[in-house]
C-alpha positions in Angstrom: -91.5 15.9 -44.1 -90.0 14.5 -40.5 -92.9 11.2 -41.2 -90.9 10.8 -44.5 -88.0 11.2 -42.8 -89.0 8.3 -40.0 -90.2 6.2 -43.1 -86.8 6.6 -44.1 -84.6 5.6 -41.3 -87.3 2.7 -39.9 -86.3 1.4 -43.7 -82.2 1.8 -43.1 -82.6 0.2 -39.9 -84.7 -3.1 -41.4 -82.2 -2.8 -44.2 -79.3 -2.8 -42.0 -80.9 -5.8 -39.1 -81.5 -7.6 -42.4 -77.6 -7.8 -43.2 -77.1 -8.9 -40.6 -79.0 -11.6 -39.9 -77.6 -12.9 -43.2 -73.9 -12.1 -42.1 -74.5 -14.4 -39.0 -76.4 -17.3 -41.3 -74.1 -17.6 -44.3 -70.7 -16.3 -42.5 -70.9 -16.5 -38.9 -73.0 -20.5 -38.4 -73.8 -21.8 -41.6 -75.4 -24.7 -42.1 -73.1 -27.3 -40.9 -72.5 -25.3 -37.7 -76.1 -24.8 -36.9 -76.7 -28.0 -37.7 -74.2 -29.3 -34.7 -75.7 -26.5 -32.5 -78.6 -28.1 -32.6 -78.2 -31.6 -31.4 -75.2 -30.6 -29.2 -76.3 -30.9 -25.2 -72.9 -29.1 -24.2 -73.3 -25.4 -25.0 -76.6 -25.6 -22.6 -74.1 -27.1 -20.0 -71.5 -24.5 -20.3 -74.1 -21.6 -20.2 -75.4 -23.6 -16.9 -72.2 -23.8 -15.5 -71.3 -20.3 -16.5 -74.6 -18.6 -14.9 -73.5 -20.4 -11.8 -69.9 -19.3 -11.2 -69.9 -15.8 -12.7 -69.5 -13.9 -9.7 -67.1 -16.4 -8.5 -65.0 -15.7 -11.8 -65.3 -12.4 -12.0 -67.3 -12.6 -15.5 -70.0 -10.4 -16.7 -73.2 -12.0 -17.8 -73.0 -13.7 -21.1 -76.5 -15.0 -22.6 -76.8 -18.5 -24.6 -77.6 -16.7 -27.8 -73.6 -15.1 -27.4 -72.2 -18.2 -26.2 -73.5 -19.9 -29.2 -71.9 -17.4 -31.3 -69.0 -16.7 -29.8 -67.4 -20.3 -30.2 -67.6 -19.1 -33.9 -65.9 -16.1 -33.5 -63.2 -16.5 -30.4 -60.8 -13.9 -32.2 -63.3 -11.5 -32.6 -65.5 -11.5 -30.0 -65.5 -9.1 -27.0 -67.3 -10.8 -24.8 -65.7 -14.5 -25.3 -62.6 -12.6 -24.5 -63.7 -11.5 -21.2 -65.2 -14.9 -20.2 -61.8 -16.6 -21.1 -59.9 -14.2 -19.2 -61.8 -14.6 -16.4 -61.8 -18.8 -16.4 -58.0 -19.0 -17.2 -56.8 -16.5 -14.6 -59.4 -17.3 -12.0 -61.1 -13.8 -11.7 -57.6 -12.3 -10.7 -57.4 -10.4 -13.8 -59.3 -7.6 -14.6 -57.7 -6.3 -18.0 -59.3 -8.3 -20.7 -56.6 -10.4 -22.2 -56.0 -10.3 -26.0 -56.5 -13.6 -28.2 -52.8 -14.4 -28.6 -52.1 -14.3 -24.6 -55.4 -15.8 -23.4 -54.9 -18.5 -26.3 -51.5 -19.5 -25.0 -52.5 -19.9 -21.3 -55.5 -21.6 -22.9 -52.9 -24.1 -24.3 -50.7 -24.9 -20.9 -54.0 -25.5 -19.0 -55.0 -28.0 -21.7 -51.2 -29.5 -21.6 -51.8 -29.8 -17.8 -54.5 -32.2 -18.6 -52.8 -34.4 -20.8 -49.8 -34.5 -18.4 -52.2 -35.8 -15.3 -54.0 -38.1 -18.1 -50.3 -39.6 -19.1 -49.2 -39.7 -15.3 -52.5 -41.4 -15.1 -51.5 -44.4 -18.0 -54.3 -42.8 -19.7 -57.1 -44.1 -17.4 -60.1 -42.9 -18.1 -62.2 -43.4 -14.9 -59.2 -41.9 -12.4 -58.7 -38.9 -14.5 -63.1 -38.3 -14.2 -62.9 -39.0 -10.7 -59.6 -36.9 -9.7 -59.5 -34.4 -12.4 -63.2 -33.9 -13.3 -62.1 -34.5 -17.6 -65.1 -36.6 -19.0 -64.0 -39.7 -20.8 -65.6 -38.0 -24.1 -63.4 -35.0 -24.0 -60.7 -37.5 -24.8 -62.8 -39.0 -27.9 -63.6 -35.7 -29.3 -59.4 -34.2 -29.3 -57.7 -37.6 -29.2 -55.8 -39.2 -26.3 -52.1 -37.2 -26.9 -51.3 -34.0 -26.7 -48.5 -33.8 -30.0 -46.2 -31.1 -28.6 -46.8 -30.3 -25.3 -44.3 -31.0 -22.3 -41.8 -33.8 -23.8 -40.8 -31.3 -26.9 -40.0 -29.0 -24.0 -37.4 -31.4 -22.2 -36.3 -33.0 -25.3 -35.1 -30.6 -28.2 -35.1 -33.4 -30.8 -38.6 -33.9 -30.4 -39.8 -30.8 -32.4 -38.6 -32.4 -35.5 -41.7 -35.0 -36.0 -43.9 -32.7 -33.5 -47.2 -31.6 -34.9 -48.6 -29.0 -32.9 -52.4 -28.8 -31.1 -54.4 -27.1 -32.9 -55.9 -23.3 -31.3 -59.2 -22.5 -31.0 -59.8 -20.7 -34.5 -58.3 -23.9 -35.8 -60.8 -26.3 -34.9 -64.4 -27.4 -35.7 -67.9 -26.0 -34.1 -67.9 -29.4 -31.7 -64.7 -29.6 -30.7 -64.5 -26.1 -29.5 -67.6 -26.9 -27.2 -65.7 -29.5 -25.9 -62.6 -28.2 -24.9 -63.9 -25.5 -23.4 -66.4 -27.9 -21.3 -63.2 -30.0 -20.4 -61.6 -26.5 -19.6 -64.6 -25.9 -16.7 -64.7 -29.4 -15.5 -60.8 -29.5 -14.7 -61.2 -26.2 -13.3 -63.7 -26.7 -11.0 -62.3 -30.2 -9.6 -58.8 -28.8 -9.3 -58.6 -25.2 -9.3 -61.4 -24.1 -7.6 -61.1 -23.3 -4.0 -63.7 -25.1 -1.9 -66.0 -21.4 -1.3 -67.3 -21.9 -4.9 -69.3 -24.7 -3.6 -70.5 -22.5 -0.7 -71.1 -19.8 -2.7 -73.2 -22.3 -5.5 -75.4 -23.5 -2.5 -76.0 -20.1 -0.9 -77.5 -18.6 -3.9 -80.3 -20.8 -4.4 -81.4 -24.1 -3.4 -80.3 -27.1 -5.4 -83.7 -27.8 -7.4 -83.6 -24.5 -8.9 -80.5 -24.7 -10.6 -81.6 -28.3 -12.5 -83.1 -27.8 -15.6 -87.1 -27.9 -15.2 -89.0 -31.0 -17.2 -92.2 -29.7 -19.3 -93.1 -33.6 -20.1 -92.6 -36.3 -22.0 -94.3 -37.6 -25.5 -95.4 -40.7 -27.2 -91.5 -41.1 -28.6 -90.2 -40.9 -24.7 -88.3 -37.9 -25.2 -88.2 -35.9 -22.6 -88.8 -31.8 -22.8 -86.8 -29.8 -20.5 -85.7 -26.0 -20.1 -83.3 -24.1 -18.0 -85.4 -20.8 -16.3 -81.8 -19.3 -15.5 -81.8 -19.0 -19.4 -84.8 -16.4 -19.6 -83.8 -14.3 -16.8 -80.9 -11.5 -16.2 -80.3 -8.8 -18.5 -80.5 -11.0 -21.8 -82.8 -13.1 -22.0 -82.9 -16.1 -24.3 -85.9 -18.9 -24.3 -84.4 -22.7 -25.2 -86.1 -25.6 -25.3 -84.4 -29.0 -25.2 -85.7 -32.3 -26.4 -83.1 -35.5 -24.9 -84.1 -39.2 -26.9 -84.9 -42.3 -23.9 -81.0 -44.2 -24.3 -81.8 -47.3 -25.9 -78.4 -49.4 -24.9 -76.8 -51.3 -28.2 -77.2 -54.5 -29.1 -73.5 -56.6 -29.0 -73.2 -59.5 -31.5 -71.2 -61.0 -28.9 -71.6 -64.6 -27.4 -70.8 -64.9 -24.0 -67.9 -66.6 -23.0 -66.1 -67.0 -19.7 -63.5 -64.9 -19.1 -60.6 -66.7 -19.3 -57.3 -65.5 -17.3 -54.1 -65.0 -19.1 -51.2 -66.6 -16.4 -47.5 -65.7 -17.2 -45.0 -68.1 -18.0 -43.5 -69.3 -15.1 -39.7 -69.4 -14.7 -39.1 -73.0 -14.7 -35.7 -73.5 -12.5 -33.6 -76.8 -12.2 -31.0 -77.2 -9.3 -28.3 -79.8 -9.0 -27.6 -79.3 -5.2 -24.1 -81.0 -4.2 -22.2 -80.7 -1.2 -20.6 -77.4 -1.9 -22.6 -75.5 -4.8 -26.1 -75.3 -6.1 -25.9 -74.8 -10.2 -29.3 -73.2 -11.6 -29.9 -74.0 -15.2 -31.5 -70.1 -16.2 -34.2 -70.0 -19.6 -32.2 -69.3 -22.7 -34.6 -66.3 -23.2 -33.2 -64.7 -20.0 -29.6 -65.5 -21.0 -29.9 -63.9 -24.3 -31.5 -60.6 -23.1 -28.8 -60.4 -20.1 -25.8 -60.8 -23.0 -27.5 -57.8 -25.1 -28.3 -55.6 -22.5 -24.5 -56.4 -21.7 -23.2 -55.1 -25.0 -25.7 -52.3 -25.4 -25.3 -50.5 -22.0 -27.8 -47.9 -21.8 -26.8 -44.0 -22.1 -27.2 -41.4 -19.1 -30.2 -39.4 -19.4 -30.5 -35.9 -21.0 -32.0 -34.6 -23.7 -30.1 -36.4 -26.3 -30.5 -39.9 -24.2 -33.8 -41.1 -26.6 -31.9 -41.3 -29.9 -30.1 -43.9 -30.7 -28.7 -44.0 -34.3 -30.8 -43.7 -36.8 -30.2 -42.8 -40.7 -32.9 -41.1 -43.1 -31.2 -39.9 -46.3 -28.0 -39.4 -45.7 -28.1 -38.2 -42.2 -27.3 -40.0 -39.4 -28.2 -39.4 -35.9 -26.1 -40.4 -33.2 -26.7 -39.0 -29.1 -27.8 -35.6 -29.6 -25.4 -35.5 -32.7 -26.7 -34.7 -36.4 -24.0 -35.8 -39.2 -24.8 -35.5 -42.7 -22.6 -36.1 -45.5 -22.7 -34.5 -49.1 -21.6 -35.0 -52.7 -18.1 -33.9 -52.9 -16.7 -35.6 -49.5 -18.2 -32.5 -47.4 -19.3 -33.2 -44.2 -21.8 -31.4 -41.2 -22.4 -31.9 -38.0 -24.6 -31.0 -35.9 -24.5 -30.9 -31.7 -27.7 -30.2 -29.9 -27.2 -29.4 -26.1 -29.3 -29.2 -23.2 -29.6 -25.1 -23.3 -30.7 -25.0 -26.4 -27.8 -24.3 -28.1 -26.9 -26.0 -31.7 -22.9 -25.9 -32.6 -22.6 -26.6 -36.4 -19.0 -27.8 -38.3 -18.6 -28.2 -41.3 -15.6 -30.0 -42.8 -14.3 -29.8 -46.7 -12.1 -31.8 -48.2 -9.0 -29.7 -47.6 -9.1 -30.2 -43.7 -10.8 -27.0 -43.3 -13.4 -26.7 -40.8 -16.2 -23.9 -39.7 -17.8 -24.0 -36.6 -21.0 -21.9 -36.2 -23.1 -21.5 -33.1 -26.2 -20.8 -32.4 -28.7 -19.9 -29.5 -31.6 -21.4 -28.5 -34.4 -19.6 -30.3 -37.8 -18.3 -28.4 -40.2 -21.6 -28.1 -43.1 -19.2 -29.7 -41.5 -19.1 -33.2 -40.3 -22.4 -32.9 -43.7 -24.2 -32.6 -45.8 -21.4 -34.8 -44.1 -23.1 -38.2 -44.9 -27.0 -37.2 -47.6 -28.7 -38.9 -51.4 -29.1 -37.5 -51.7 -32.1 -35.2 -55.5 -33.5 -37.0 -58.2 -34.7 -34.4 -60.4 -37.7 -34.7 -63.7 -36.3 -36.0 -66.7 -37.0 -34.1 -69.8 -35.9 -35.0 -72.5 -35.2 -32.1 -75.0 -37.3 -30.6 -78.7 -37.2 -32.3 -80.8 -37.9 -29.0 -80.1 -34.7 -28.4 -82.1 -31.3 -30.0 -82.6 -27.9 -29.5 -86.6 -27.9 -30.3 -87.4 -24.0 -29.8 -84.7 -20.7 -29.9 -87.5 -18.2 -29.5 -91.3 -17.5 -28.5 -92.4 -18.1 -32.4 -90.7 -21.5 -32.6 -92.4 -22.5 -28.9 -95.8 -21.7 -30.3 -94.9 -23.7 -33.2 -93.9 -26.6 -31.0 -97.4 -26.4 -29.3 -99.5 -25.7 -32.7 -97.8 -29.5 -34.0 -98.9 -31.0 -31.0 -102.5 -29.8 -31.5 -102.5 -31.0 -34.8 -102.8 -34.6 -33.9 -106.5 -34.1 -32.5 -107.6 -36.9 -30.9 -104.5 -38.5 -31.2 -103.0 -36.7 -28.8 -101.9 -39.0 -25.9 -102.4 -38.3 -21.8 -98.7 -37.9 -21.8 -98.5 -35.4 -24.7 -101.5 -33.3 -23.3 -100.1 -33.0 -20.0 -96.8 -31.4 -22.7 -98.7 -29.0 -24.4 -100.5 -28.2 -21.0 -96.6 -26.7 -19.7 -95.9 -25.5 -22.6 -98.8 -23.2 -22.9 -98.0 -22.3 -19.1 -94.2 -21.4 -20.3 -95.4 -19.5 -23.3 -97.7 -17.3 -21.1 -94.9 -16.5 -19.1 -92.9 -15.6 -21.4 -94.7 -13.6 -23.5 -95.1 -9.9 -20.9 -91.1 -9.8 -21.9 -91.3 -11.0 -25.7 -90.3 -7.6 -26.4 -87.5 -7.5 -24.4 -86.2 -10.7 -25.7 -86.3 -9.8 -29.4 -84.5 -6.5 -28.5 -81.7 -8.6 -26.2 -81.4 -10.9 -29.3 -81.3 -7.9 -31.9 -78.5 -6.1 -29.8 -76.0 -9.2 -29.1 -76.2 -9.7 -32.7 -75.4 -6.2 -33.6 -72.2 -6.5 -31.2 -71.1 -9.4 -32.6 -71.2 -7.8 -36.1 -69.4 -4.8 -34.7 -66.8 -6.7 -33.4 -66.5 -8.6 -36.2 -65.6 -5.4 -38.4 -63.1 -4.2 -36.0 -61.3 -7.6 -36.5 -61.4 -7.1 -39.8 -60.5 -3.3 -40.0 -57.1 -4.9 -37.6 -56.2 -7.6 -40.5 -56.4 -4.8 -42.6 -54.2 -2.4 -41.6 -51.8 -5.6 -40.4 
């Protein structure tokens, strides 16, 4: 009876691991997503960097196999939740933040990028070498931030605004980059100079790189991180990075060939008591408009000028529109916030309405989606082994070649074997660390759910 019993309840629990593992295939990754997980070289590089700075932080340990997930499910995971607390308030918090708060601060720090990138002119280079933001962070979300700080200032620019998208909102890749661009501005401007100390004091510098296995007949290069395998969850990656081949330009050389301004040419007719110059009519002409058109004093209402889209008519800060029947609106926008509506009929009769500034939270949440450039990753880049059965994959198609095999590619197989053994006195261990993480991830999943539910 109790062996029936234990038949029983080992079949619930295969039954049950085997949902599952389908939940996180066809609902959580898919095949798109795993797809870009595999050829994309930043999720290593955030574990890396995470591993590194989580006692500085104040984050608990978070394996690649969760990190991988968790960029899928930033609402519902627990765990992303405490890692974003902990990189947006700088380990000073210790209550885990929900989704909507951590998501909002997540926004001003990523407005705080795009405001040193403007006050940069959008130089590329400066803002890598003051603020740490790769030039690719600015391919992958686009080089403006829609809303941001000018729809703060300036009330009338929420009526064309489109708003950055949140996390939920966007794509597998460009949620691996904005959080990479999130660490890199972080630690170049945020960070106070003891993380560095505290990086170096843990362990010298060569054991923090990634460790090279070899290289094959293709000149890819193997490589694995050993941080990755250790702590309390171990995972086993493998990388595999292409040799860069640099494009070929259909370009012909040509000198470069500087671009001189026009010169102002100037005649003088000197006589004995005046000097007449004789100005470029160019100059003349752009003096007599700038004349006429004196420019306004600066304010919110100070960037619109006139301007008329059907039937309305927008003149400093001012909104008129004008309707069938000889009615007539207006609108005033002031600096507080404030809007002051009249409305005149016909008869002389007017109604004057005012209202306050409403919270800047509901005022955004309606605005449409701001859409990013869609980049696809880079190829030369692939994840070649998740686990100890793919690795002894890897090694059994190398083997297959025979005599074929190159010196190079022997010397491979040779490190991988050596990794393999290794690994394998804690295979156990990591099949149960992956089994549990996915297990929490489903549970937190539900929750979420159960939430919308009862919402």
């Amino acid at each position: 009876m109790g062996k029936k019993m234990a038949q029983e309840t080992a079949r619930a629990k295969r039954e049950e691991e085997r949902k599952i593992v389908e939940w996180e295939q066809t609902e959580v990754m898919g095949a798109e997503n795993m797809l870009q997980l595999k050829h994309m070289p930043e999720i290593p590089m955030l574990e890396h960097f995470l591993q590194i700075t989580k006692d500085y932080f104040h984050l608990k340990e978070i394996s690649i196999f969760t990190l991988e997930r968790s960029i899928m499910l930033p609402r519902e995971s627990s765990q992303f939740a405490n890692l974003m607390t902990g990189l947006l308030s700088l380990g000073k918090s210790k209550d885990i933040l929900s989704y909507s708060d951590w998501s909002e601060r997540l926004e001003k720090r990523i407005e705080e990028i795009y405001e040193a990138f403007v006050k940069l002119k959008k130089d590329r280079r400066k803002m890598f070498e003051q603020k740490g933001v790769q030039s690719k962070f600015f391919d992958v979300l686009g080089e403006d931030f829609p809303f941001g700080f000018r729809a703060r200032k300036f009330p009338f620019a929420l009526v064309r605004a489109r708003r950055f998208p949140k996390l939920h909102e966007m794509n597998y890749y460009q949620r691996a980059w904005l959080l990479l661009g999130l660490c890199d501005y972080l630690l170049k401007t945020r960070a106070r100079p003891s993380l560095k100390t505290r990086v170096f004091d843990v362990a010298p510098v060569s054991e923090l790189r990634a460790v090279t296995l070899g290289v094959d007949d293709a000149s890819c290069t193997y490589y694995h991180f050993p941080s990755f395998a250790e702590g309390k969850n171990p995972a086993v990656r493998v990388y595999k990075i292409a040799k860069w081949i640099p494009p070929k330009l259909d370009v012909e050389y040509n000198p470069r060939i500087l671009k001189h301004k026009k010169p102002i040419h100037l005649s003088t007719s000197e006589s004995e008591d005046e000097i007449s110059v004789k100005l470029p009519e160019w100059f003349i002409r752009r003096k007599k408009s700038e004349a006429a058109n004196p420019k306004t004093s600066s304010g919110a209402a100070s960037w619109v000028k006139a301007t008329k889209e059907e039937g309305e008519t927008l003149i400093e800060g001012e909104t008129e529109k004008e309707e069938e029947g000889g009615e007539r609106e207006t609108v005033k926008e002031e600096e507080g916030g404030e809007r002051e509506t009249v409305k005149e009929e016909e008869g002389g009769e007017r109604e004057t309405v005012k209202e306050e500034e409403v919270g800047e939270r509901e005022t955004v949440k309606d605005l449409p989606l701001r859409p990013l450039p869609e980049v696809e990753p880079d190829k030369t880049f692939e994840c070649v082994a998740d686990s100890l059965d793919s690795l002894r994959e890897l090694v059994k198609h190398f083997e297959s070649k025979g005599c074929e095999l190159s010196y190079t590619e022997t010397a491979l197989v040779r490190k991988l074997k050596a990794l393999i053994e290794e690994l394998e006195p804690s295979e156990y261990k990591l099949v149960e660390s992956t089994r549990s993480l996915r297990t929490q991830l489903y549970a937190d999943f539900m929750k979420f759910q159960q939430k919308l539910t009862v919402a």
